[in-house]
Structure formats: C-alpha cells, structure tokens
C-alpha atoms as a printed R data frame, in Angstrom:
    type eleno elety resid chain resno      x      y       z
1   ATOM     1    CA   UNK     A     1 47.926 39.931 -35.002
2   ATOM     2    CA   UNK     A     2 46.482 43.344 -35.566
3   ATOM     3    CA   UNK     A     3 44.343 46.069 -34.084
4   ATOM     4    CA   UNK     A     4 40.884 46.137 -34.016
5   ATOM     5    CA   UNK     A     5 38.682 49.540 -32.591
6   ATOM     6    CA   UNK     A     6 35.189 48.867 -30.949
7   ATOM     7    CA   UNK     A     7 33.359 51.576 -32.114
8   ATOM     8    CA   UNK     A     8 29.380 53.091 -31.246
9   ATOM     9    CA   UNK     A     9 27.521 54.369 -33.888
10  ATOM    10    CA   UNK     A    10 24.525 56.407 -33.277
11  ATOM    11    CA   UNK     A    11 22.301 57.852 -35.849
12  ATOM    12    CA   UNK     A    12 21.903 61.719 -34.753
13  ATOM    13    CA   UNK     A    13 18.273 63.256 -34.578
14  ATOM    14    CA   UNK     A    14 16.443 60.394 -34.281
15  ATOM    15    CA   UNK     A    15 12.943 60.207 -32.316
16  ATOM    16    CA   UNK     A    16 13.870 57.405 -30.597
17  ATOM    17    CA   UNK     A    17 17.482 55.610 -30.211
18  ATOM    18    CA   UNK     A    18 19.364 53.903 -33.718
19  ATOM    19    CA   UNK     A    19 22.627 52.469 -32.580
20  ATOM    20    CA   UNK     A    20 25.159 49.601 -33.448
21  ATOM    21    CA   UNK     A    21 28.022 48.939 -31.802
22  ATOM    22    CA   UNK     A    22 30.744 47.780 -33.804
23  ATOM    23    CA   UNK     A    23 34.367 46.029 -34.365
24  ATOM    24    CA   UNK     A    24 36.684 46.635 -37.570
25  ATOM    25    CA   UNK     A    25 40.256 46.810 -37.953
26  ATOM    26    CA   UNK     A    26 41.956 49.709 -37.055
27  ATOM    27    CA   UNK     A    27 43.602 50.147 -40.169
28  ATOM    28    CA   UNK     A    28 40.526 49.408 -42.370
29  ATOM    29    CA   UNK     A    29 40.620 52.125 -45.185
30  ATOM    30    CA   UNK     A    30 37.643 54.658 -45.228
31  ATOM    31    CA   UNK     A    31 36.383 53.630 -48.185
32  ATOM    32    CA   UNK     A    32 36.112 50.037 -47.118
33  ATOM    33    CA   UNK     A    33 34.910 51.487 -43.651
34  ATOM    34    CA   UNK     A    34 31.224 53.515 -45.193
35  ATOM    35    CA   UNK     A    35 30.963 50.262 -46.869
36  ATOM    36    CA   UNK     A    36 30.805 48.859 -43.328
37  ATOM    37    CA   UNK     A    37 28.577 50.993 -42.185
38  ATOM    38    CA   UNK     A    38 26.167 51.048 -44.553
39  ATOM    39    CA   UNK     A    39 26.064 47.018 -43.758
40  ATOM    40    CA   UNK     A    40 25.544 48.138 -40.550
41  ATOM    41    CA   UNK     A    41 22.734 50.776 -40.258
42  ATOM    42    CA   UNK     A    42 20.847 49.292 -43.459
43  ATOM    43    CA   UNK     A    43 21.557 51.943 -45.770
44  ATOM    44    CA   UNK     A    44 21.795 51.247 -49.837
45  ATOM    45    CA   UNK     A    45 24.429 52.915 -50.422
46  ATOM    46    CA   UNK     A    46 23.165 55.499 -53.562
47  ATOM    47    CA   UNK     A    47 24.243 58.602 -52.009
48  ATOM    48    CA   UNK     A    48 27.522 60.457 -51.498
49  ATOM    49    CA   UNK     A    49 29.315 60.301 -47.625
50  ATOM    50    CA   UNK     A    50 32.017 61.928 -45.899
51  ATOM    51    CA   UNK     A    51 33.546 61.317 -42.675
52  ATOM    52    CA   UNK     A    52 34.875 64.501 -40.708
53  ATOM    53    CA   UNK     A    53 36.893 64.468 -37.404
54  ATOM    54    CA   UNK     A    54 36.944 68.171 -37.630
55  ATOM    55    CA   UNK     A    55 36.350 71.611 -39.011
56  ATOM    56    CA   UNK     A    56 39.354 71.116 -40.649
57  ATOM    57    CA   UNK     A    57 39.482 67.404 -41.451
58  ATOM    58    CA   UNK     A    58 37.218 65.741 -44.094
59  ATOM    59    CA   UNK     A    59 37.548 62.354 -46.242
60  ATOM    60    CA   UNK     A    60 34.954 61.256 -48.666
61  ATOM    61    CA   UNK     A    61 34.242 60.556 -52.599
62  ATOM    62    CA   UNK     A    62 36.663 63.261 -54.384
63  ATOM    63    CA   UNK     A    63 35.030 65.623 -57.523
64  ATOM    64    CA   UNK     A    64 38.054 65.932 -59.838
65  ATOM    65    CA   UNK     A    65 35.917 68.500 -61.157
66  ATOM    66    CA   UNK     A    66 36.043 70.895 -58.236
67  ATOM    67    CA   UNK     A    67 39.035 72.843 -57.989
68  ATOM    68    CA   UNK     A    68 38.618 73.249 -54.292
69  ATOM    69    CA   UNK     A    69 37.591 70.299 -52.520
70  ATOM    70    CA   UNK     A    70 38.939 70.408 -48.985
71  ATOM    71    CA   UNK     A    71 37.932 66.682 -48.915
72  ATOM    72    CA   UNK     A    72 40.729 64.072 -48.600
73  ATOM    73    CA   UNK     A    73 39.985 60.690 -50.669
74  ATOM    74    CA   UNK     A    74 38.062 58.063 -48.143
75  ATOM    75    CA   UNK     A    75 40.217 55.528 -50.176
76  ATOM    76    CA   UNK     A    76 43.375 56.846 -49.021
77  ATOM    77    CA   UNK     A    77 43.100 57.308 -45.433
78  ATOM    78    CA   UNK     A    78 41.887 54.947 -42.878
79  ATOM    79    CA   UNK     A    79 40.134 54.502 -39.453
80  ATOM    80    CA   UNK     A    80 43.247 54.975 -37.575
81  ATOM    81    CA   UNK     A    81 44.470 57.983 -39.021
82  ATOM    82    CA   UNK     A    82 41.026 59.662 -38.396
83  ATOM    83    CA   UNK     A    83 41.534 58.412 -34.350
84  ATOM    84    CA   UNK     A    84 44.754 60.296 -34.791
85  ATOM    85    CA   UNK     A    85 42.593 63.644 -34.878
86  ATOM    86    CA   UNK     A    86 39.717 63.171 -32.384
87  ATOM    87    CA   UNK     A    87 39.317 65.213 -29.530
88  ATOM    88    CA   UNK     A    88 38.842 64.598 -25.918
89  ATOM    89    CA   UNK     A    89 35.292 63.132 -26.405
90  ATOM    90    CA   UNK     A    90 36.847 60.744 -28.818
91  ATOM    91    CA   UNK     A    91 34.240 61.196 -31.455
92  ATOM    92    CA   UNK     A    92 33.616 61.919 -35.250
93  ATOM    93    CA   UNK     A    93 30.855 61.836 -37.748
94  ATOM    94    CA   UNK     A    94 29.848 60.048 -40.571
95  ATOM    95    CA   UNK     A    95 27.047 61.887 -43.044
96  ATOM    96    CA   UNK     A    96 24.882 59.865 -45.617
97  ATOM    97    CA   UNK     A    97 23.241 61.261 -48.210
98  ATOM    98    CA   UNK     A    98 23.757 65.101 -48.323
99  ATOM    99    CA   UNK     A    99 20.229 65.614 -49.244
100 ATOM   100    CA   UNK     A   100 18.654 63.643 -46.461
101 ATOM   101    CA   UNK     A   101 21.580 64.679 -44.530
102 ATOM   102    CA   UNK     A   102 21.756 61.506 -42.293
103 ATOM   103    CA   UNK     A   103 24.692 62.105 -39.204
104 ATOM   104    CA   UNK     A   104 26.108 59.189 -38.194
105 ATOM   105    CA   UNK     A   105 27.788 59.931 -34.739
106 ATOM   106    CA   UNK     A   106 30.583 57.785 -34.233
107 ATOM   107    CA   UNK     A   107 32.665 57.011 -30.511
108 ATOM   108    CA   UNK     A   108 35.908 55.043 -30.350
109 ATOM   109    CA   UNK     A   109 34.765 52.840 -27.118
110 ATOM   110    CA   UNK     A   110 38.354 50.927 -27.335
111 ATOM   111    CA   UNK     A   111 41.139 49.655 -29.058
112 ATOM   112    CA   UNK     A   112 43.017 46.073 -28.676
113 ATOM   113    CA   UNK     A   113 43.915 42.948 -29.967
114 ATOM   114    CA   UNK     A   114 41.914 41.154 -32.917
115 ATOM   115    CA   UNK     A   115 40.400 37.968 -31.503
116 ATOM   116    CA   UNK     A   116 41.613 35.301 -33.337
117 ATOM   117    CA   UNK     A   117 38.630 33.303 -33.546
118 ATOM   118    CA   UNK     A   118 36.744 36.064 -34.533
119 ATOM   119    CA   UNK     A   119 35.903 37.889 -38.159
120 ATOM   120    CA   UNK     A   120 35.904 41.301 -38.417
121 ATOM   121    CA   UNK     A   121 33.808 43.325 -38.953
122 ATOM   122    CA   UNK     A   122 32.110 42.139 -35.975
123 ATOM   123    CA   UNK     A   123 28.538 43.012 -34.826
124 ATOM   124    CA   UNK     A   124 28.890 43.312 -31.463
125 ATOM   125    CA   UNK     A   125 24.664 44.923 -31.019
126 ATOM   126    CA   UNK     A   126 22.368 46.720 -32.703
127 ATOM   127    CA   UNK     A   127 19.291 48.966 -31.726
128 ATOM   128    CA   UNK     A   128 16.313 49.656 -33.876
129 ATOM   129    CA   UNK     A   129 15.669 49.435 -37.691
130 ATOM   130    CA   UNK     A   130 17.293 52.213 -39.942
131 ATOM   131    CA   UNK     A   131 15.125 54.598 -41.080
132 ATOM   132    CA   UNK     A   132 14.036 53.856 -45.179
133 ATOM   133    CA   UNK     A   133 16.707 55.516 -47.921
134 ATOM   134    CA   UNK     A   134 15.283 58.659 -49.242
135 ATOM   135    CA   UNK     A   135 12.326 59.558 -46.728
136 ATOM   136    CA   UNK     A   136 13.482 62.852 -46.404
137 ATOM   137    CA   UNK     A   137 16.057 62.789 -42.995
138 ATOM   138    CA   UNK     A   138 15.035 63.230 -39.425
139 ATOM   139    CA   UNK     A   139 12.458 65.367 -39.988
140 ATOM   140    CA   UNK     A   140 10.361 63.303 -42.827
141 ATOM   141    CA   UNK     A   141 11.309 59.770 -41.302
142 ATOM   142    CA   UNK     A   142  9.331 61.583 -37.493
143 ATOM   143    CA   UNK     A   143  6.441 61.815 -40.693
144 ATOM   144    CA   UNK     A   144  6.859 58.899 -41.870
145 ATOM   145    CA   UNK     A   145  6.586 56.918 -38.298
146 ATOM   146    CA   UNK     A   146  3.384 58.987 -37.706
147 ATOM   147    CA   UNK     A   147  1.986 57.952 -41.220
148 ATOM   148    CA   UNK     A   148  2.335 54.353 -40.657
149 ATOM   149    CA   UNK     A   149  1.094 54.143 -37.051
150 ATOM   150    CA   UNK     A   150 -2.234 52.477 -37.094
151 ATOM   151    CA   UNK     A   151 -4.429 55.716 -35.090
152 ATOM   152    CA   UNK     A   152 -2.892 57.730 -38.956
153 ATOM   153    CA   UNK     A   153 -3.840 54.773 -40.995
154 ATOM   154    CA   UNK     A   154 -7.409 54.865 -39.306
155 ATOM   155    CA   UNK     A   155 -8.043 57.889 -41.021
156 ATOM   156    CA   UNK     A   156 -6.056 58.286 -44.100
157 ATOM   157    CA   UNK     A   157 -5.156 56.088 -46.893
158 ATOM   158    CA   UNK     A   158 -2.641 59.009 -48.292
159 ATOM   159    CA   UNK     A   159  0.409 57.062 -47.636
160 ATOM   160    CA   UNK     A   160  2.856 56.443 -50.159
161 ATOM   161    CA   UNK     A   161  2.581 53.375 -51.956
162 ATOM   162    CA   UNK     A   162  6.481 52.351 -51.310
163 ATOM   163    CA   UNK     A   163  5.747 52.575 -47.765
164 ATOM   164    CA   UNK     A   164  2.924 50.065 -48.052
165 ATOM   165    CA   UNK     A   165  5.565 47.142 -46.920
166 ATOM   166    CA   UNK     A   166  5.482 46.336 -43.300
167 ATOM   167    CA   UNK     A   167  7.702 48.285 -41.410
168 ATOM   168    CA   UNK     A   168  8.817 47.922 -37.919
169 ATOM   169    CA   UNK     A   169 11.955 50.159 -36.522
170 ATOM   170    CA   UNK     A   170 12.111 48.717 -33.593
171 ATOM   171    CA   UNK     A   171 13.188 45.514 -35.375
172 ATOM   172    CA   UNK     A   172 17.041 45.619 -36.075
173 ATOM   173    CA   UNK     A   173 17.807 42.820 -38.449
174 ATOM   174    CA   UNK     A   174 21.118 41.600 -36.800
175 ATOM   175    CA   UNK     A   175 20.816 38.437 -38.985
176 ATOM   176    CA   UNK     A   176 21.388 40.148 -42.140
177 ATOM   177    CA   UNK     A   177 23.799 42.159 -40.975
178 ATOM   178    CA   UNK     A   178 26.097 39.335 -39.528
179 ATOM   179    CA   UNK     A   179 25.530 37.911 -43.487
180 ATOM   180    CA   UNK     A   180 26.964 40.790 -44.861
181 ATOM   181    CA   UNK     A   181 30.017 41.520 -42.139
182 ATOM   182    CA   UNK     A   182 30.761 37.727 -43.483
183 ATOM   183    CA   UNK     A   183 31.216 38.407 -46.847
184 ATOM   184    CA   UNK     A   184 33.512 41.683 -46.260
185 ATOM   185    CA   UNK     A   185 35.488 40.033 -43.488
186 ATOM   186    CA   UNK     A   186 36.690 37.444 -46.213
187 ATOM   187    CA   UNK     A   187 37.253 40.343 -48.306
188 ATOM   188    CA   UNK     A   188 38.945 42.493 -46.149
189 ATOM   189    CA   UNK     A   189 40.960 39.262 -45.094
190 ATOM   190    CA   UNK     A   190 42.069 38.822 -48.645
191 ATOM   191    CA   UNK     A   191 43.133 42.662 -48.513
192 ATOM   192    CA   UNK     A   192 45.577 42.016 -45.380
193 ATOM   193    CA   UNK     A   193 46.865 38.953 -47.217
194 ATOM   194    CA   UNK     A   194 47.727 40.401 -50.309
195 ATOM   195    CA   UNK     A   195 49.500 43.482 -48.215
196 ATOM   196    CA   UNK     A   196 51.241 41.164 -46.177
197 ATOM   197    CA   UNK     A   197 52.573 39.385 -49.092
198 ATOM   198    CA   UNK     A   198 54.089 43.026 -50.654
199 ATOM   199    CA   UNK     A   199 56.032 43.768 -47.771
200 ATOM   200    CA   UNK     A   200 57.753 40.477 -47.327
C-alpha cells in the first residue's frame, strides 16, 4: 500500500470562497500533480504553472532557452519532496497562468494510508465554480461577476459575447470532476504498475 496526502486547495483573492479539498498520492510527480489540479479547479490548462514551497524552491515547465532558470522540472520532483520543504503552516502555492496570475494556495491537511477501495485522485469536496480561463485574474473575474449580475445586465448589453453562456460560480461541478479523477487514477495506476514492475 502507499501514501496518500489530503490536501486543501484554495484559490487566493477571490470575492467569495473557491476551494477543493483533495486526495493524491504522495509520491505523485508534479507534473502529473497541475494536471490534477487543473481537473480540479476547472482550469484548461493553456497557460504555464509553477509550484513554489519557498523563496528559494520552485518547480514548473523548464525554458531550455533561459540560461538562468531557478525553476526545477515539475516532471522530476513530486508532491512529497515539496512536503519535505514546507514550513510550520504546512503550506505552498500553486500559480496558473502568469498573466492572469491565478494563486492556488495549497495546505497538507494529512497524510496516511491509501484506501484500498478507493481511486486516487479522490474528490473529497468542492466549493464554488472556477472563475472562466483568461478573464483577466482576481481583479477582472470581481468585473466579470458584476457584469453578469442581472441589476448590470438591466442596463447594459456591453458584455462580452463569450460570456453570454450561463454562468453560475456558486455551482461547483463535482460530477465532472469525479469523471476526470477516473480517467487519471487508471492512469496514474498504470504509472505505479509499470514502476513496480522495474524494481522487482
């Protein structure tokens, strides 16, 4: 059996609460671990990301190009070895889309024992809708609540054609999500296999 961490994601700056709480293997690579979480929150995944335990301590997508990237490669570490660095608190962050600049701010609420009768990643709850991808961070998604509320509506008809769709965020779609932690729990499931089967 393996580890598994139960982790609390909260989406920083937000007018009112975004929040999933989460289980994944504790020895999930990074790489495999922003996939999870942009399953998670909703995100599209069409933007750069980095995790960072500290000042000091960064994994993401690597630039060959740049001669000084202080960024380790997201593919080559995973979850546990960023637990290895957090501080007291017991927290580290997780930023989407550098433009946008969405902080993801993550808690390690426990670690133990994978359930066997469960899959993993696990959804274990999830608050509110994700804001949409590109609608400008914290700051345009507070304008972009305020343009779709009915008293804006009323008197404009200036909003943006791609935010026609109905859009509720206080509706978390937990259905979807638990689709998509299906399909990578087989994967990651196939992963562990075919480790398991090198080392014997």
């Amino acid at each position: 059996m393996y580890e598994i961490a139960r982790l609390r994601i909260g989406l920083a700056g937000m007018p009112r609460p975004v929040m999933r709480r989460i289980e994944v293997p504790l020895a999930i690579n990074l790489d495999d671990l922003h996939l999870v979480f942009q399953q998670a929150m909703g995100w599209e995944n069409r933007h750069p990301y980095e995790f960072r335990a500290s000042d000091a301590i960064a994994y993401g997508q690597v630039d060959p190009k740049r001669r000084f990237n202080r960024r380790r490669s997201a593919s080559e570490a995973t979850l546990g070895d960023i637990c290895r660095h957090l501080s007291r608190n017991l927290t580290f962050e997780y930023t989407y889309d550098f433009t946008d600049e969405w902080v993801h701010r993550v808690k390690l609420q426990g670690v133990g024992e994978a359930n066997p009768d469960r899959t993993y990643p696990h959804l274990v709850s999830a608050t509110r809708r994700c804001p949409p991808e590109d609608c400008g961070g914290p700051w345009g998604y507070g304008r972009f609540l305020e343009s779709i509320s009915p008293r804006y509506r009323a008197r404009h008809d200036d909003a943006p054609e791609e935010w026609e769709e109905d859009f509720d965020p206080d509706a978390a779609d937990e259905e979807l999500i638990r689709l998509h932690f299906q399909r990578t729990a087989e994967i990651l499931a196939a992963k562990r296999e075919r480790a398991n089967r090198k080392r014997r």
